[in-house]
DRENPA-3360 file (N, C-alpha, C; in nm, 2 decimals, always signed):
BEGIN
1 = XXXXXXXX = -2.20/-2.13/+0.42/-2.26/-2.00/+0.39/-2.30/-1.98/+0.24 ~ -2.32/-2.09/+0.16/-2.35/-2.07/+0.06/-2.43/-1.98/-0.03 ~ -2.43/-1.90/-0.09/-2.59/-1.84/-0.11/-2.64/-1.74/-0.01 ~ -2.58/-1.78/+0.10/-2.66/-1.67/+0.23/-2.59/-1.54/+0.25 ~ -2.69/-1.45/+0.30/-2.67/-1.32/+0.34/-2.55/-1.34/+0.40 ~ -2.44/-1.25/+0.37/-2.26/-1.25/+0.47/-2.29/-1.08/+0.53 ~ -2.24/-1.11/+0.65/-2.20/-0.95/+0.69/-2.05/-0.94/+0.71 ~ -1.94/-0.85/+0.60/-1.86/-0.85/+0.62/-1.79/-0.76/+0.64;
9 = XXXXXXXX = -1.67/-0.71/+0.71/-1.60/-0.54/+0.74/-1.45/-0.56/+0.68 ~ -1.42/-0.50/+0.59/-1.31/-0.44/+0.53/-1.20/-0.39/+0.63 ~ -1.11/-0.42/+0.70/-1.03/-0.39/+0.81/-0.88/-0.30/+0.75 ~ -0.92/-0.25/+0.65/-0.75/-0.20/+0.58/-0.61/-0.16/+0.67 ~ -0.48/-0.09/+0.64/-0.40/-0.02/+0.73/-0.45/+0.10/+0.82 ~ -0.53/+0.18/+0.70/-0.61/+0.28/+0.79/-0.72/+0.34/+0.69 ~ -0.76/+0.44/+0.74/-0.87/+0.50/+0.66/-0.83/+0.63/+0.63 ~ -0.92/+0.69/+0.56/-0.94/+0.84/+0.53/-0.84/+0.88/+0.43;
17 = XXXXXXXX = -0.74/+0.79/+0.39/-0.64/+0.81/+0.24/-0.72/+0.80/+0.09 ~ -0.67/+0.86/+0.01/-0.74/+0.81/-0.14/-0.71/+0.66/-0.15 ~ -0.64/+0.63/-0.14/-0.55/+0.45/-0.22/-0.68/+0.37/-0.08 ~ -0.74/+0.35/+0.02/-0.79/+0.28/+0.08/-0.93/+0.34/+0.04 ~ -0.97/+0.45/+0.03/-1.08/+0.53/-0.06/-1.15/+0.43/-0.18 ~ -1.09/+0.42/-0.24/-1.06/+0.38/-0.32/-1.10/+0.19/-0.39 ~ -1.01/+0.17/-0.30/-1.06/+0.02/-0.26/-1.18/+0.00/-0.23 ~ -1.21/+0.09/-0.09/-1.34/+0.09/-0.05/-1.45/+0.10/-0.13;
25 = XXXXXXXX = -1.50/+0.23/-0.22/-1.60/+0.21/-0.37/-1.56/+0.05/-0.43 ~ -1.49/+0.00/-0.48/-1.46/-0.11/-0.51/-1.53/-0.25/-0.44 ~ -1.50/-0.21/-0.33/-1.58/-0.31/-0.24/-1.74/-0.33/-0.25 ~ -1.73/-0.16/-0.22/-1.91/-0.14/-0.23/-1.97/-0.20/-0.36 ~ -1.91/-0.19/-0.42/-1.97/-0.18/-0.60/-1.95/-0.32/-0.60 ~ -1.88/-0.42/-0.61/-1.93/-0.54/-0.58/-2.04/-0.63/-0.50 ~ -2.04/-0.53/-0.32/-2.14/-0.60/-0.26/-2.29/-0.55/-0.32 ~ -2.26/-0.43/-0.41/-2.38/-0.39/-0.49/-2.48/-0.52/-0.59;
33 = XXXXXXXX = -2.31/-0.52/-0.66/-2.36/-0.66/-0.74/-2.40/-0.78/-0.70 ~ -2.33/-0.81/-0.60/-2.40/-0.94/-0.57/-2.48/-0.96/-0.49 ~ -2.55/-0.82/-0.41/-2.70/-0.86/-0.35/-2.67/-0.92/-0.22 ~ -2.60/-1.00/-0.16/-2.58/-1.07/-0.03/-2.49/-1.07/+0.01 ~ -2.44/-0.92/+0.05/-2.31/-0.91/+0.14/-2.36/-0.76/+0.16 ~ -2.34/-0.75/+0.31/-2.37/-0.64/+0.38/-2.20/-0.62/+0.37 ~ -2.18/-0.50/+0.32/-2.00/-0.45/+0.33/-1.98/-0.34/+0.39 ~ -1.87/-0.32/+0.52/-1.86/-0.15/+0.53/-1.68/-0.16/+0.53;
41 = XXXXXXXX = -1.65/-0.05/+0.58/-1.48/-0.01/+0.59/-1.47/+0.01/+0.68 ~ -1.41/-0.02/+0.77/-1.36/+0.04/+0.94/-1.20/+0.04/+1.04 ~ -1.20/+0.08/+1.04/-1.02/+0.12/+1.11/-0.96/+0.23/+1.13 ~ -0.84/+0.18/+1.18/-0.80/+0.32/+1.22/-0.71/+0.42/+1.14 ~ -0.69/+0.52/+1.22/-0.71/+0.62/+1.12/-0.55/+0.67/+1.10 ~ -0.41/+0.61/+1.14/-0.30/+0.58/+1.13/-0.29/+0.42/+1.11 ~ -0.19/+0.43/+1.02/-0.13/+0.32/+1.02/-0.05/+0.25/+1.13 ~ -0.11/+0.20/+1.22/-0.09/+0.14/+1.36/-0.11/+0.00/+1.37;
49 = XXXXXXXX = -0.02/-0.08/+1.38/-0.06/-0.25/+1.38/-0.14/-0.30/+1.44 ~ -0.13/-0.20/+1.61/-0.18/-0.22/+1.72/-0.35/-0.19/+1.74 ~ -0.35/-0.07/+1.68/-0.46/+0.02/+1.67/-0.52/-0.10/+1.55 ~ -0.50/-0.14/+1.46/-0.56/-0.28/+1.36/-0.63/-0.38/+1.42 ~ -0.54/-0.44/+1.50/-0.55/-0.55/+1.57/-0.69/-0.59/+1.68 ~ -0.70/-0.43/+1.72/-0.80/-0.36/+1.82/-0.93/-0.38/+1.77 ~ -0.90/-0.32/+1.65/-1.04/-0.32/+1.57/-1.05/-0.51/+1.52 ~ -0.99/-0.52/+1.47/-1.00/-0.68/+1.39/-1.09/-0.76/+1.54;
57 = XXXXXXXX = -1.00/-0.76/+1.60/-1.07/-0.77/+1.75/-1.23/-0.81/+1.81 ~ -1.25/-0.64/+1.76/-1.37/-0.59/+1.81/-1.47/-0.63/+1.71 ~ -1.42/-0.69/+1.56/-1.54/-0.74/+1.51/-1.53/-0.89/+1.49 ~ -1.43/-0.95/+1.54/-1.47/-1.07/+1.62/-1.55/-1.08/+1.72 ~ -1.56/-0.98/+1.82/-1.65/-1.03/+1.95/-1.80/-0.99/+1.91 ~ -1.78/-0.89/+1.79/-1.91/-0.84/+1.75/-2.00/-0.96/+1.66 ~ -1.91/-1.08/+1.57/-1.95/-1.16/+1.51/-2.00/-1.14/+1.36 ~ -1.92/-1.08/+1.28/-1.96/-1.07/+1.13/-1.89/-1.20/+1.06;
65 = XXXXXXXX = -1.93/-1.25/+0.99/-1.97/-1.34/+0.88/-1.78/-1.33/+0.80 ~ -1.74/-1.25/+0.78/-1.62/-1.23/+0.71/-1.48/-1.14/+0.74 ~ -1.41/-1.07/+0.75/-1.30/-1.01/+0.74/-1.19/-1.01/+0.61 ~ -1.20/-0.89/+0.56/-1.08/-0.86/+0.47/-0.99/-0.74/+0.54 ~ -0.85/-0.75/+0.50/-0.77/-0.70/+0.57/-0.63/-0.69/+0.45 ~ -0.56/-0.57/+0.50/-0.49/-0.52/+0.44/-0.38/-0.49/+0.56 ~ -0.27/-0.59/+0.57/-0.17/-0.56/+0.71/-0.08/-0.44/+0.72 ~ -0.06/-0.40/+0.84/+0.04/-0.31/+0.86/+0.19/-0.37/+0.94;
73 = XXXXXXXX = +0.19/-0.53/+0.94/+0.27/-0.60/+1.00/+0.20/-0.76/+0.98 ~ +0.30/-0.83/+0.90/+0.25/-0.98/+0.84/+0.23/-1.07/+0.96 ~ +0.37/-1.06/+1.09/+0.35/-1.14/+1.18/+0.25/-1.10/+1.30 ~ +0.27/-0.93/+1.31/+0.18/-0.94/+1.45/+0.06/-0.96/+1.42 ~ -0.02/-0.96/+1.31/-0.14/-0.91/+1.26/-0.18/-1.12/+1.28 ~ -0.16/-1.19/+1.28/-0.16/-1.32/+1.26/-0.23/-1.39/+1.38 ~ -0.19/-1.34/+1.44/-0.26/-1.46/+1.59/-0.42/-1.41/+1.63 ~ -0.48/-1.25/+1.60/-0.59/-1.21/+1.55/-0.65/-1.27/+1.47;
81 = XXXXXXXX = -0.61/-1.31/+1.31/-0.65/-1.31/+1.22/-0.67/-1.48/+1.24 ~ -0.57/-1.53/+1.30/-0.61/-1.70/+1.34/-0.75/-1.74/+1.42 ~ -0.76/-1.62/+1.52/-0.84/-1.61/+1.63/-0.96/-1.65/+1.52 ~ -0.99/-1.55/+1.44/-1.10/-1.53/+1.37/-1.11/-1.61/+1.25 ~ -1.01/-1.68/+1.21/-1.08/-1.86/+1.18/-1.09/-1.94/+1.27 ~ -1.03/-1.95/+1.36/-1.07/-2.05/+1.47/-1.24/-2.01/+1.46 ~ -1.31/-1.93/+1.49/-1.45/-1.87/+1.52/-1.55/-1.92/+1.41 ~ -1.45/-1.96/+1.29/-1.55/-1.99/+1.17/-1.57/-1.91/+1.08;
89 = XXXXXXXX = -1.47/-1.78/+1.10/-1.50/-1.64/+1.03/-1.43/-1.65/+0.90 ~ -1.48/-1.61/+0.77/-1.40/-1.60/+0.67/-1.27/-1.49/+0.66 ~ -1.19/-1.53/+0.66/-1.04/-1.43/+0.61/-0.97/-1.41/+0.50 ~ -1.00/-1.27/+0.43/-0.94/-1.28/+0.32/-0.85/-1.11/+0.30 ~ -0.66/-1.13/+0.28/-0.64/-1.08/+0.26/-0.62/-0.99/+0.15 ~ -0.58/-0.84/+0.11/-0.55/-0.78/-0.03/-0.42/-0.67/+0.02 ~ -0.38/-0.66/-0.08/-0.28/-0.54/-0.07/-0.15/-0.56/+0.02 ~ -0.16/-0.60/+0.12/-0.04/-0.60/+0.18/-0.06/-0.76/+0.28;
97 = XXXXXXXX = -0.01/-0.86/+0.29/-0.03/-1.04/+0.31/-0.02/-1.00/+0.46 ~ -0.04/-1.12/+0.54/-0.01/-1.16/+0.61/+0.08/-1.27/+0.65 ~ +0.08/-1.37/+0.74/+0.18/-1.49/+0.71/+0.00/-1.59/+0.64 ~ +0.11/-1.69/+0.58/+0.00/-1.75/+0.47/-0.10/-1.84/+0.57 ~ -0.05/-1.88/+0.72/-0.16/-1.97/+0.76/-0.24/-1.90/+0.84 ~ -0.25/-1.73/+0.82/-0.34/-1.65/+0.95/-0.49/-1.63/+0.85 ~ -0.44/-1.63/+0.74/-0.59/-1.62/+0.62/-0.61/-1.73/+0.49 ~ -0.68/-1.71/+0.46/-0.77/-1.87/+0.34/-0.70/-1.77/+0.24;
105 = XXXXXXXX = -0.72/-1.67/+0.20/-0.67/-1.61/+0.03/-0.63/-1.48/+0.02 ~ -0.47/-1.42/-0.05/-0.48/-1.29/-0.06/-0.50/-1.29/-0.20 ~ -0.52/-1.16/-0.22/-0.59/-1.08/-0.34/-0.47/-0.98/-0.39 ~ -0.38/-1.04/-0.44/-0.25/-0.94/-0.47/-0.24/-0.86/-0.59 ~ -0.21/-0.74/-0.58/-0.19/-0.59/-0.63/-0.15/-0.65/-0.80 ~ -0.03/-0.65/-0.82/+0.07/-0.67/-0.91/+0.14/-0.78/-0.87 ~ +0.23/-0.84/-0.96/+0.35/-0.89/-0.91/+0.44/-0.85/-0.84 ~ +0.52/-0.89/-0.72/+0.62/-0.76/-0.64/+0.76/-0.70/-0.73;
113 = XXXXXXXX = +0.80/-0.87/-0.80/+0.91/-0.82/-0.89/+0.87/-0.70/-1.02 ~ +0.72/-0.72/-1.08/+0.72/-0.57/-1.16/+0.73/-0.47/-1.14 ~ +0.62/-0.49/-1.00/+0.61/-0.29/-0.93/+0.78/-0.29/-0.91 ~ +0.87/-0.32/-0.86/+0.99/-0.29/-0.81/+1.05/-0.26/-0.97 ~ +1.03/-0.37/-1.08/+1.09/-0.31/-1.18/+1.06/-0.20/-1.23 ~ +0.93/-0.15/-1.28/+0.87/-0.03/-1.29/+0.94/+0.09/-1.23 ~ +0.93/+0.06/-1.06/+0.97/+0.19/-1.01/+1.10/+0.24/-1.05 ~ +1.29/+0.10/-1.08/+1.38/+0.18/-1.03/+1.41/+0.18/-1.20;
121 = XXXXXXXX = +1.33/+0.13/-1.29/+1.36/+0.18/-1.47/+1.31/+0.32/-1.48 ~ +1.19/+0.39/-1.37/+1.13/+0.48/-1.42/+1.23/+0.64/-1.38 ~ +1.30/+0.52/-1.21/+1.39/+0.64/-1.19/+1.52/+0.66/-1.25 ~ +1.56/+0.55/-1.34/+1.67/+0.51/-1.38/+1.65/+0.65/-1.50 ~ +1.56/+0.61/-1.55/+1.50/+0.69/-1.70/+1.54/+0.84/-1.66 ~ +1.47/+0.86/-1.54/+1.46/+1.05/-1.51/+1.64/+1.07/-1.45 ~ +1.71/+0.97/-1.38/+1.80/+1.05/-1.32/+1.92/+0.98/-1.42 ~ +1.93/+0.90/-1.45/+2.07/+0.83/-1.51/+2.10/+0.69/-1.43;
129 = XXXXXXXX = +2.17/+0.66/-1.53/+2.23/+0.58/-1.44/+2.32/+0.53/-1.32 ~ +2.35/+0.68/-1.31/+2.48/+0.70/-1.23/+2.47/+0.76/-1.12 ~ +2.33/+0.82/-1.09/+2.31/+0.93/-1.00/+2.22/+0.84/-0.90 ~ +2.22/+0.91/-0.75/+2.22/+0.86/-0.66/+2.05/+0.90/-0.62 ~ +1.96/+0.83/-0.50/+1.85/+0.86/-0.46/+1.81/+0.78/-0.34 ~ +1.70/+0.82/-0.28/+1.64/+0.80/-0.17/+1.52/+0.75/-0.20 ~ +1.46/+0.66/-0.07/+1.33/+0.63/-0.02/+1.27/+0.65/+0.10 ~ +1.14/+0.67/+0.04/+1.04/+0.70/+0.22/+0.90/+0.60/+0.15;
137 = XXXXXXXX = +0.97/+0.52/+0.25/+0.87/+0.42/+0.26/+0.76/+0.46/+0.41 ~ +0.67/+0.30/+0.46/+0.59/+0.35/+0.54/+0.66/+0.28/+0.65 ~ +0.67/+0.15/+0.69/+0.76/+0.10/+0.79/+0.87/-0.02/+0.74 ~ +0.94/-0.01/+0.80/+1.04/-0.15/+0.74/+0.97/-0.25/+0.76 ~ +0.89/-0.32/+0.82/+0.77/-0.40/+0.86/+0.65/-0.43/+0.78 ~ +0.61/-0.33/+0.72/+0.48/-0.34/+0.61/+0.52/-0.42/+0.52 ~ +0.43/-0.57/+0.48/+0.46/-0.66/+0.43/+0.45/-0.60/+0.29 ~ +0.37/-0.56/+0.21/+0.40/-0.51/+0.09/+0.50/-0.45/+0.04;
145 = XXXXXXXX = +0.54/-0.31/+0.12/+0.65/-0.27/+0.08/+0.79/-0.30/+0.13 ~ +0.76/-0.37/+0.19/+0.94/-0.43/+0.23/+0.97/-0.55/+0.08 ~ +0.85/-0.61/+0.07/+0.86/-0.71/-0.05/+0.93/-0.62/-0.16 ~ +0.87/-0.51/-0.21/+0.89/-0.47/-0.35/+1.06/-0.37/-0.27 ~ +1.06/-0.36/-0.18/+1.22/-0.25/-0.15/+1.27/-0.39/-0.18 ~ +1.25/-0.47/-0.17/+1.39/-0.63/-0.17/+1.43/-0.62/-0.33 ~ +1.28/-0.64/-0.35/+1.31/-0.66/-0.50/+1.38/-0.58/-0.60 ~ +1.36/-0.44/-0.57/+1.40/-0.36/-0.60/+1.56/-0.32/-0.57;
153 = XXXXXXXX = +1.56/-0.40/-0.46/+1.76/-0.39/-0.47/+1.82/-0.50/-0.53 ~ +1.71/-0.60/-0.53/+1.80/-0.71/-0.62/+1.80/-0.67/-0.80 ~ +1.67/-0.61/-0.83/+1.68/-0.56/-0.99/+1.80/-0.47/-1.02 ~ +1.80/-0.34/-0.89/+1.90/-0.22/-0.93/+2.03/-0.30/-0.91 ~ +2.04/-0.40/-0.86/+2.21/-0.43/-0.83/+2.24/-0.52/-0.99 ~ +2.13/-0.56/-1.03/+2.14/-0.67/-1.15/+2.16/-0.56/-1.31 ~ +2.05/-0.50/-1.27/+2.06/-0.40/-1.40/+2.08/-0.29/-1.41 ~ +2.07/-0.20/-1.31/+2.10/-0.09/-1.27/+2.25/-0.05/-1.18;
161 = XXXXXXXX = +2.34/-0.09/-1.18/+2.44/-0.14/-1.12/+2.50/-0.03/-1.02 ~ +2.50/+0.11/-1.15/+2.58/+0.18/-1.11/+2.48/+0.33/-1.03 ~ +2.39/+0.30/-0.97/+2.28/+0.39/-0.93/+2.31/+0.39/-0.76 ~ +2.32/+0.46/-0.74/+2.34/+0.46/-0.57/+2.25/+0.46/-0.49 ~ +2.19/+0.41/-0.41/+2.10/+0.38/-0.31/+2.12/+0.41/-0.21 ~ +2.08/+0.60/-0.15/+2.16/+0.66/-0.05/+2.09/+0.60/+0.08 ~ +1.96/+0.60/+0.12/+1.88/+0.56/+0.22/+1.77/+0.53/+0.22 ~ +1.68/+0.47/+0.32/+1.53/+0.41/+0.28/+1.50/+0.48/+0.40;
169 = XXXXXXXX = +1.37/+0.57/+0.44/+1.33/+0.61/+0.57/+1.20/+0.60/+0.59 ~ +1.12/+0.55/+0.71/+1.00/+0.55/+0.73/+0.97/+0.68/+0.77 ~ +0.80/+0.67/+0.72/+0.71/+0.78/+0.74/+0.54/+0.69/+0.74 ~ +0.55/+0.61/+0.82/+0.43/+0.57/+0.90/+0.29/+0.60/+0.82 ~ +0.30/+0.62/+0.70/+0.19/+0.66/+0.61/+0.15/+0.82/+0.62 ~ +0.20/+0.87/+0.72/+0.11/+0.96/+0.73/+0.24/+1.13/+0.66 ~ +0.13/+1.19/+0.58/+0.16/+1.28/+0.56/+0.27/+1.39/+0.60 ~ +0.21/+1.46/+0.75/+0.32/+1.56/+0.78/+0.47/+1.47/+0.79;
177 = XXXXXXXX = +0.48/+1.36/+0.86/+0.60/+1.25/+0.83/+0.71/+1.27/+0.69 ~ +0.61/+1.21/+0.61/+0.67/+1.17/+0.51/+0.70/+1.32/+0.45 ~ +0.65/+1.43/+0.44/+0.71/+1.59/+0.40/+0.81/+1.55/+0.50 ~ +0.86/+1.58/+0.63/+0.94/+1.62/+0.68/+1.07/+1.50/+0.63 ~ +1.06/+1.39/+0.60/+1.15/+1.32/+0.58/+1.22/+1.31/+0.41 ~ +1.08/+1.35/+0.39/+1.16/+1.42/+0.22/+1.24/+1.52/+0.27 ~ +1.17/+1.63/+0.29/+1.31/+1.72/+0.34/+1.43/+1.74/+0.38 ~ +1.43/+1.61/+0.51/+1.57/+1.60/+0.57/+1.65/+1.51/+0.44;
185 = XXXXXXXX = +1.58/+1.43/+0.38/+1.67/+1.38/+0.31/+1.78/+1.53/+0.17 ~ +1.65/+1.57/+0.17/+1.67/+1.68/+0.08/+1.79/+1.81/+0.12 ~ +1.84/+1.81/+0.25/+1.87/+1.91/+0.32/+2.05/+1.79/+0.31 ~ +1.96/+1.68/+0.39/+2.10/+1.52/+0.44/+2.18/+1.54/+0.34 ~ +2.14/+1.52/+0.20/+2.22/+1.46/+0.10/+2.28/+1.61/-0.01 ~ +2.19/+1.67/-0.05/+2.21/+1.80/-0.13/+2.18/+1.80/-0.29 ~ +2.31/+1.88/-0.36/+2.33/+1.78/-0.47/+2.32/+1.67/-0.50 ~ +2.40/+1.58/-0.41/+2.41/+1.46/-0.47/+2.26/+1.37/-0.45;
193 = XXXXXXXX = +2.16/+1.43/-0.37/+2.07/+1.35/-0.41/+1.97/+1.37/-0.53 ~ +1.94/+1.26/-0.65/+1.88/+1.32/-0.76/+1.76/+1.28/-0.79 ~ +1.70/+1.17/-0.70/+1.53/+1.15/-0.71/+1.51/+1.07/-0.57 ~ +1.35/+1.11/-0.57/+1.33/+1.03/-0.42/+1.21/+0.96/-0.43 ~ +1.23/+0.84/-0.43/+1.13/+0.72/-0.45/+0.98/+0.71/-0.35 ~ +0.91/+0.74/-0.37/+0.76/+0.71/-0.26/+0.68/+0.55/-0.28 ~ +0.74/+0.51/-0.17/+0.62/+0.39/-0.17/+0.53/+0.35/-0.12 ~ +0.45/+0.48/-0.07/+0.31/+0.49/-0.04/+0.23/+0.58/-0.18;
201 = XXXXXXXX = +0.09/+0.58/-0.12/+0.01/+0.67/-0.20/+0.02/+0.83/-0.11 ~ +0.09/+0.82/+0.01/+0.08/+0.93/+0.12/+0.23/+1.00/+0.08 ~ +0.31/+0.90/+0.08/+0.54/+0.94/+0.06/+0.50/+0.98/-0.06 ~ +0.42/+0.95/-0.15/+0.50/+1.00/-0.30/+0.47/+1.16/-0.32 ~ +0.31/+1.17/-0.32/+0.27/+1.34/-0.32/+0.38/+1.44/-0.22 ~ +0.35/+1.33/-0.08/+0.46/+1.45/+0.00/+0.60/+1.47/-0.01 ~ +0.64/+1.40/-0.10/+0.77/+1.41/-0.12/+0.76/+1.50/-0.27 ~ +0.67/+1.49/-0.32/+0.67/+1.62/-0.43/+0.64/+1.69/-0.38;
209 = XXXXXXXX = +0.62/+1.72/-0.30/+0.56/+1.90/-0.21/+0.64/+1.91/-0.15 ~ +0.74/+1.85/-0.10/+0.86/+1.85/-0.01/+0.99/+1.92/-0.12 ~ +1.01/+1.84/-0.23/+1.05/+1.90/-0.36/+1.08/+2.05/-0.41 ~ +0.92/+2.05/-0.46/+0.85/+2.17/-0.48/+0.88/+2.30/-0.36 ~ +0.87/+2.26/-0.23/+0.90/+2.40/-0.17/+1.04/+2.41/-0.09 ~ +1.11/+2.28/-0.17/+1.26/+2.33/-0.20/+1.30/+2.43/-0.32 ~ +1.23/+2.38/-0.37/+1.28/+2.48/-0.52/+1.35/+2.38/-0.59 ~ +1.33/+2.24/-0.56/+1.46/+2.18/-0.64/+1.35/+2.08/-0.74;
217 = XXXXXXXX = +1.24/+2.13/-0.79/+1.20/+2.09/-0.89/+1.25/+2.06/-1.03 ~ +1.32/+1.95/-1.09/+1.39/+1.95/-1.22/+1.54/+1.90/-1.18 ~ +1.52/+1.89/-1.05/+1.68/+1.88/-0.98/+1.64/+1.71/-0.94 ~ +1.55/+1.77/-0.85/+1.53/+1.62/-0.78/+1.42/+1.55/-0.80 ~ +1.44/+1.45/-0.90/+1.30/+1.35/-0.93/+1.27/+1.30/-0.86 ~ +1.06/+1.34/-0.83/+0.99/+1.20/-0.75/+0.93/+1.09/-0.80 ~ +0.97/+0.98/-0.79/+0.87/+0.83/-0.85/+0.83/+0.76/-0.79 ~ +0.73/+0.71/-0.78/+0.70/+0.64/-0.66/+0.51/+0.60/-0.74;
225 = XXXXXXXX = +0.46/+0.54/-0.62/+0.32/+0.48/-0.62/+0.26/+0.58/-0.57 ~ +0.15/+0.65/-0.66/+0.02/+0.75/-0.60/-0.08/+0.73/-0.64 ~ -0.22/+0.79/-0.62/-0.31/+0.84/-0.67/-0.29/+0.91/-0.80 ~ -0.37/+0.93/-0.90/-0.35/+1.02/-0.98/-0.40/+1.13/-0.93 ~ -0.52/+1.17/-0.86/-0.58/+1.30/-0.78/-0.43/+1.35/-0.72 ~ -0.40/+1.31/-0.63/-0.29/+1.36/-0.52/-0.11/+1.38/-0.63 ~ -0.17/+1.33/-0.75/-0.04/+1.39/-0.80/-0.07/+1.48/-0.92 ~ -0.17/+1.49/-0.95/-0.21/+1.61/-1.04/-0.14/+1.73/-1.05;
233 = XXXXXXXX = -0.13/+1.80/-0.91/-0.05/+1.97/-0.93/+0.08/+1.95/-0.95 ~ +0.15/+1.84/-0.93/+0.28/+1.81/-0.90/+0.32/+1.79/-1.05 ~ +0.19/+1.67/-1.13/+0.25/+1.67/-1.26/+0.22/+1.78/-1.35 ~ +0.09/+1.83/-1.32/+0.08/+1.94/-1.38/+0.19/+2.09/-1.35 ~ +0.23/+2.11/-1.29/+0.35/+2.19/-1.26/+0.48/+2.12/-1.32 ~ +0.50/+2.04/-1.39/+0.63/+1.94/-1.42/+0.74/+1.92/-1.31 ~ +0.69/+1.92/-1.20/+0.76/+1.83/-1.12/+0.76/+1.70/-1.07 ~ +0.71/+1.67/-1.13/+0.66/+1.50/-1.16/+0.62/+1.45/-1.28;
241 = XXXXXXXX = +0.74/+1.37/-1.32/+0.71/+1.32/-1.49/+0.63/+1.18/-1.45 ~ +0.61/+1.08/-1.37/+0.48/+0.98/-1.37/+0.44/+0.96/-1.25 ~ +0.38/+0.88/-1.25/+0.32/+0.82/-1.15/+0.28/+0.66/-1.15 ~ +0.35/+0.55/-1.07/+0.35/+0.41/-1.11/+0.19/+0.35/-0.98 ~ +0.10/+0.31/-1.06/+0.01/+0.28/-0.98/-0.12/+0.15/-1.06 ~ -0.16/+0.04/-1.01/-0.26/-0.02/-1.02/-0.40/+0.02/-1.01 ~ -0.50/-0.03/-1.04/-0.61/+0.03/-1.01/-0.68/-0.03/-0.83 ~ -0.68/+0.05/-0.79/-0.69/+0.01/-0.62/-0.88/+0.01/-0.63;
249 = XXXXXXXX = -0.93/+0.06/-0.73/-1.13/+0.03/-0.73/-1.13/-0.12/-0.73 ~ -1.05/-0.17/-0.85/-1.05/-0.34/-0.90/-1.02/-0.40/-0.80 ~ -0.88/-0.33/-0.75/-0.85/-0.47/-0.65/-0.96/-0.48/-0.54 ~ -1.00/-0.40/-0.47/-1.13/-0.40/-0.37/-1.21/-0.47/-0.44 ~ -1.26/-0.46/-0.54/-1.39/-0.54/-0.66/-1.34/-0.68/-0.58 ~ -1.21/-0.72/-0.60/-1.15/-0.80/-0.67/-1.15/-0.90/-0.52 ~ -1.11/-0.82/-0.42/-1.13/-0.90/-0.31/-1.26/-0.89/-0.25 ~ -1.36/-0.85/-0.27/-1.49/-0.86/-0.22/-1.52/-0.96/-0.31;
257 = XXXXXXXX = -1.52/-0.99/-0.44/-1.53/-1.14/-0.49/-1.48/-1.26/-0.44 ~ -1.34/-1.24/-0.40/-1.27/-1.37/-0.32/-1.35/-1.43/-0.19 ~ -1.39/-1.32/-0.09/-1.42/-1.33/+0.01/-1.57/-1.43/-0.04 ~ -1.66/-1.34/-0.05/-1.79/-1.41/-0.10/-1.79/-1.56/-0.17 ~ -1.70/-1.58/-0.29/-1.61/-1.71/-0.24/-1.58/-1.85/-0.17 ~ -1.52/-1.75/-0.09/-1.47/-1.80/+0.02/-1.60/-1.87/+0.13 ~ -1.63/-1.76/+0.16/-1.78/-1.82/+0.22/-1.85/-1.94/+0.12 ~ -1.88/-1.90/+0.02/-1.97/-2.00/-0.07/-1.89/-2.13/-0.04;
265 = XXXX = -1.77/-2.16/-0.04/-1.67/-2.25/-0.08/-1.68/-2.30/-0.21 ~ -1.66/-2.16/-0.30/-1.60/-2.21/-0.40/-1.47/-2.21/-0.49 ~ -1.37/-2.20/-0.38/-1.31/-2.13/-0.40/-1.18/-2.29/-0.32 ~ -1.06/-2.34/-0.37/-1.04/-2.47/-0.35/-0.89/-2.45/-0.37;
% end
């Protein structure tokens, strides 16, 4: 496929979030630049492995030129993603891997051990080092973030020693979830819980709104991975001193280059 027109579809965890938003412009603005790649976004609209798989699927039988993909599950997402080199199709992952022999190249965020150090220095900074906190993550399964929660217990046990690590809970990416699981955490623990970690672009905002219409702003720090948009009122109200995040335009840029690549074969 050197040189030749590719038609390719962007398959992410789901759609309609800023952080896949996001990527998406990124995408476009590359197939801009380089003139021969037809690019769109398509999937579904929960983070559903199944509901992924469906679509990945469906643009196998349809026959485009390429697939990039962002997993909601490293192993199940794999025997799809094989299907569709077996076919000749290019595969290229970003943001969240699959297993290494279901695709030719991922396109990775950060290092896992930074983001993980980043997040538990940032919470170490706002709560102490002594005080205790929670996570809402998206599933124990999501290959990205299960990576950086590892890491992040092996950093907090090494340097952080004395920080308590009350619980980790899924919230499926999706919004009303992740509020309600801030909450119960917020309700579960009390006092003693003193910040709550988001490792989505979806857990972090709602866990500061979760916060916030506790009234326990200044009590209970949120840190976590967001959007800057979706955390704006949160920091602008000072209930949120940061926000730990990469640029998600680049990385899209970044894997619409790999892919195109990948087809050309030049990429070894």
């Amino acid at each position: 496929r050197d040189g030749k027109k590719i038609t390719v579809v962007d398959i992410p965890k789901l759609i309609g979030i800023g952080y896949f938003n996001a990527t998406t412009k990124g995408i476009l603005d590359a197939a801009a630049e380089l003139g021969n790649v037809d690019a769109k976004t398509d999937g579904p609209t929960k983070a559903n492995i199944d509901e992924q798989i469906t679509f990945i699927d469906n643009y196998i039988t349809a026959g485009v030129n390429g697939i990039r993909f962002a997993a909601n599950d490293p192993v199940a997402i794999a025997p799809v993603l094989k299907k569709a080199l077996e076919k000749g199709i290019n595969v290229v992952g970003y943001d969240a891997n699959s297993t290494p022999d279901a695709r030719q190249w991922f396109v990775n965020q950060a290092q896992f051990n930074g983001i993980a150090k980043a997040l538990v220095d940032q919470m170490a900074t706002e709560i102490g080092e002594e005080s205790a906190f929670a996570i809402v993550t998206s599933t124990f399964t999501t290959p990205n973030q299960a990576r950086w929660i590892a890491e992040m217990a092996a950093y907090q046990a090494k340097c952080h020693p004395k920080m308590q690590w009350l619980e980790t809970v899924e919230a499926q990416e999706d919004n009303i979830l992740s509020f309600n699981q801030a909450t119960t955490l917020i309700n579960k623990y009390g006092d003693d819980l003193k910040g709550i970690l988001g490792m989505t672009s979806v857990a972090t905002p709602a866990s500061a709104d979760a916060v916030t219409q506790a009234g326990k702003c200044g009590k209970v720090a949120v840190v976590g991975l967001a959007t800057p948009n979706a955390m704006k009122p949160y920091v602008g109200a000072d209930c949120v001193k940061s926000v730990v995040l990469w640029n998600p335009v680049d990385l899209g840029y970044a894997a619409a280059y790999v892919l195109r690549a990948a087809a050309d074969g030049t990429l070894a």
